[in-house]
C-alpha positions in Angstrom: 0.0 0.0 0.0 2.8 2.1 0.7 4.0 1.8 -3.0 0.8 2.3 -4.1 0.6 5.4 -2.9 3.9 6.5 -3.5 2.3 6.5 -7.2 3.2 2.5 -8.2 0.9 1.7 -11.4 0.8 -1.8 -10.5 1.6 -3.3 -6.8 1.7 -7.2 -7.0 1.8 -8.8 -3.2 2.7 -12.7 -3.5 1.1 -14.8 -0.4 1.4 -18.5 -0.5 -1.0 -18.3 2.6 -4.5 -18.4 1.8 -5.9 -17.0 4.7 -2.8 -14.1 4.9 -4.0 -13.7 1.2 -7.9 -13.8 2.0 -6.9 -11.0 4.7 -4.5 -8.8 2.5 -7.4 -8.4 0.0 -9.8 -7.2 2.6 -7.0 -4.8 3.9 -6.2 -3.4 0.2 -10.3 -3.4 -0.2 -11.1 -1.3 3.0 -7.8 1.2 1.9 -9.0 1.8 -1.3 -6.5 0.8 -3.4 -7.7 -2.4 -5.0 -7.8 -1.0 -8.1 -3.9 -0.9 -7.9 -2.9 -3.7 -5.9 -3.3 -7.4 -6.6 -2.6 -10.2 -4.1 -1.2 -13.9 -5.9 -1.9 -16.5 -3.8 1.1 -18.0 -4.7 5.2 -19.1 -4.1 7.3 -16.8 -5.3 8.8 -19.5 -7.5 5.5 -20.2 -9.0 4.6 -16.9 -10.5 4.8 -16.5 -13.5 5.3 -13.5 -15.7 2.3 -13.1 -18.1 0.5 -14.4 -16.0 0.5 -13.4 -12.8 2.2 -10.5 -13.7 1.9 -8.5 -16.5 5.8 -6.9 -17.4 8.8 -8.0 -15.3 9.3 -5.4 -12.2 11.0 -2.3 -11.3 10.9 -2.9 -7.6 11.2 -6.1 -5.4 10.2 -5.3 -1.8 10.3 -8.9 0.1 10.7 -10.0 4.2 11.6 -13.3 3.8 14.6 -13.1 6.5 14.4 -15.1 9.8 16.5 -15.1 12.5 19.1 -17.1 11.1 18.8 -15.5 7.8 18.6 -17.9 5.2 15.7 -20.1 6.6 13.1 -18.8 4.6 15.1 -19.9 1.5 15.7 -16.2 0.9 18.4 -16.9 -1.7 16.4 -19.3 -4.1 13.6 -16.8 -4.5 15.8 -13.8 -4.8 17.5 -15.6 -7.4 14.3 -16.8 -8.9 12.9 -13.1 -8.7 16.1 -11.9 -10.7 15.9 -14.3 -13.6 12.3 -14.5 -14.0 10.1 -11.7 -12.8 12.7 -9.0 -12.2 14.0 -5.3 -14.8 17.5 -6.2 -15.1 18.2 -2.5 -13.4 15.6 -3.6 -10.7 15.7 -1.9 -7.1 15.8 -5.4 -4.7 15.0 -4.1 -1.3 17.2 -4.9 1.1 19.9 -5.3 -1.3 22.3 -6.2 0.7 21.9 -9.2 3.7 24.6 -10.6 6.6 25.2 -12.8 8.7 27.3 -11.4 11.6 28.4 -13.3 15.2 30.9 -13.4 17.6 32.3 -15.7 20.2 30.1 -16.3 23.1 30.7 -17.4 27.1 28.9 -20.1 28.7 26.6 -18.5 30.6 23.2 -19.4 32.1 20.9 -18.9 29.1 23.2 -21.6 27.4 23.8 -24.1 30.3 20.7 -25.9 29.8 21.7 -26.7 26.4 25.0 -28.2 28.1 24.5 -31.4 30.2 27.6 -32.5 32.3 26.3 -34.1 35.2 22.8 -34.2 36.8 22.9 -35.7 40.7 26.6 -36.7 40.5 25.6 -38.8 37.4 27.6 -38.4 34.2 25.1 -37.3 31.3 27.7 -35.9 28.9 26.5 -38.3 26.3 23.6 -37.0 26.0 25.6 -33.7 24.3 25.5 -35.2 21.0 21.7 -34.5 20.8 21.9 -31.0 21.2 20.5 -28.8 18.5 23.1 -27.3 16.2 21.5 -23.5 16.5 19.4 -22.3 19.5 17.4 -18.9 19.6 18.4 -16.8 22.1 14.8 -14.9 22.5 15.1 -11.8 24.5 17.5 -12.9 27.0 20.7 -10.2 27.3 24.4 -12.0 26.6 26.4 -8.7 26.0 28.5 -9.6 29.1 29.0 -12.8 28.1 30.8 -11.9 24.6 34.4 -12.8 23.7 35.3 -11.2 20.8 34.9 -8.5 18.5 32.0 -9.0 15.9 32.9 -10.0 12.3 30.6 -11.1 9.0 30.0 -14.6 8.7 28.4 -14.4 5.3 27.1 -11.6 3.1 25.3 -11.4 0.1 24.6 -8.7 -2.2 21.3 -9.5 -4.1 21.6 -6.1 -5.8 24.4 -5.9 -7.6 26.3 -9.3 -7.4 25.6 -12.7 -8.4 22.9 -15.1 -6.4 25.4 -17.7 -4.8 23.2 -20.6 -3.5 26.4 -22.5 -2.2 29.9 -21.9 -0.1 32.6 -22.6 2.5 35.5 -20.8 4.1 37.7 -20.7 6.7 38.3 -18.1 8.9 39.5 -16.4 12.5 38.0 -14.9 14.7 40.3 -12.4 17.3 39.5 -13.1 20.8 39.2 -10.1 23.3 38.3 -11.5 26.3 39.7 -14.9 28.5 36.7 -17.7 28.7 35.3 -20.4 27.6 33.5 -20.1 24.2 30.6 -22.3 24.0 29.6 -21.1 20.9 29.2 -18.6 18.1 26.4 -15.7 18.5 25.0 -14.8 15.4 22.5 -12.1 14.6 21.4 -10.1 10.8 21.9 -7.4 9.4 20.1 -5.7 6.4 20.5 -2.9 4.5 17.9 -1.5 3.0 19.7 1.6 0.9 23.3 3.5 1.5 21.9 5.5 4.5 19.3 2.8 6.4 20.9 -0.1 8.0 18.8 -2.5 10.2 20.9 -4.7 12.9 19.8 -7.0 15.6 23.3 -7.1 17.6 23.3 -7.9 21.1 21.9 -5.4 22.7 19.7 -3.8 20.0 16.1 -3.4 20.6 14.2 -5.6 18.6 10.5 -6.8 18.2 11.1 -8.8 15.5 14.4 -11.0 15.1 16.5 -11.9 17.6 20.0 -13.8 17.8 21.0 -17.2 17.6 23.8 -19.3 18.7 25.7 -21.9 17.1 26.7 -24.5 19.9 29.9 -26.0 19.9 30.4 -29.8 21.1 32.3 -28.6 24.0 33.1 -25.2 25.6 36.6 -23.9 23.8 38.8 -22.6 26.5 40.1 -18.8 25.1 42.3 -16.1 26.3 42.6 -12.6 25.1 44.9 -12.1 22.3 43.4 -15.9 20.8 42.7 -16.8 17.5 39.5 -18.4 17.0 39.3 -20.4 13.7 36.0 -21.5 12.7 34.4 -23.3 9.1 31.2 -21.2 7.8 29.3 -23.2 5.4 26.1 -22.2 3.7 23.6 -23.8 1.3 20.2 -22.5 0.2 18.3 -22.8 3.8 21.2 -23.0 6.5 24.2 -21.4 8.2 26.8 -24.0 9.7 29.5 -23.0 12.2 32.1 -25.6 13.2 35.3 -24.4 15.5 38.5 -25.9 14.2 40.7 -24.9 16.8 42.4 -22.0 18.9 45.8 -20.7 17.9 48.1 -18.9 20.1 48.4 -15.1 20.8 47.8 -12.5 18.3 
């Protein structure tokens, strides 16, 4: 509706949701602008042009970003958007997306994730069910970080190429002595040169929040550390693995 009436000749919103659908139409309806909007109850990756839309588009506005980033298989439907529906000098807002983390303490918010012994039993075992990635909610871990933050993975769906796949190595400085139990990750989006969005530790936020990448076992750091980690991605995930500490910086 916004784009509408900003003066858009044609607004095309694509829910695969029937009801959401069902209720954006009423919305449009009671705004008055149904003679400018359309709703496809549809995928992304099954609209077609012609069909469901008339002439490729000068504008792609989308939120399909969740807390981890790429769970809502943001990069296959950009990448759909850009070959099929999309003006080859199309504005793809946000343009840019990242994934950004940094080293994380054991602290109470994780402990539960991290069985060592319950009544002088030894449970450990039992650590190689934990989930991979747990959210972190609301809870506050800013004392608990151990390292400056750095960008695990970015992707610029505006200008560069739609990359669906990719691995590499790299270190992360540690600032702080502890035990890393695992990598604190959190988005960022930007949405043109001046307006920036970040959910960093910290940050007030009612929509996304952090997660954190677990680690088998708590990493013992101290200041000065090297932190080497894999970061892997595919169309729908973010993996973290450590691969060891290296001495002093």
């Amino acid at each position: 509706m916004l784009a509408a009436r900003a003066g858009a000749k044609e607004v095309i919103s694509c829910e695969k949701e029937t009801l959401v659908a069902e209720a954006a139409r009423e919305i449009i309806e009671r705004n008055g602008f149904n003679n400018k909007i359309r709703v496809v109850s549809k995928d992304l990756e099954s609209v077609e042009l012609g069909k469901d839309l008339s002439e490729k588009a000068d504008l792609l506005v989308s939120e399909i970003i969740d807390n981890g980033l790429l769970g809502e298989r943001v990069i296959p439907l950009i990448k759909y958007a850009k070959k099929k529906l999309l003006k080859r000098d199309a504005l793809i807002v946000p343009g840019q997306v990242a994934a950004r983390g940094a080293l994380v303490g054991a602290n109470s918010a994780l402990r539960k994730y991290q069985i060592d012994s319950v009544c002088g039993f030894d449970l450990s075992p039992f650590r190689r069910f934990y989930p991979p990635t747990v959210p972190m909610g609301k809870i506050s871990v800013e004392e608990h970080i151990l390292s400056d933050p750095v960008d695990l993975l970015h992707l610029d769906f505006q200008s560069g190429p739609v990359t669906e796949q990719g691995r590499r190595l790299m270190e992360i400085a540690v600032r702080e002595d502890g035990r890393a139990a695992g990598l604190l990750q959190w988005i960022r989006l930007r949405f043109d040169h001046d307006l920036i969005l970040e959910n960093h530790p910290g940050a007030p936020s009612k929509t996304w929040s952090p997660v954190c990448h677990l680690f088998p076992e708590p990493v013992p750091v101290k200041k000065g550390d090297l932190f080497h980690i894999s970061v892997e991605f595919d169309d729908e995930h973010l993996y973290i693995e450590p691969k060891g500490v290296a001495g002093k910086t």
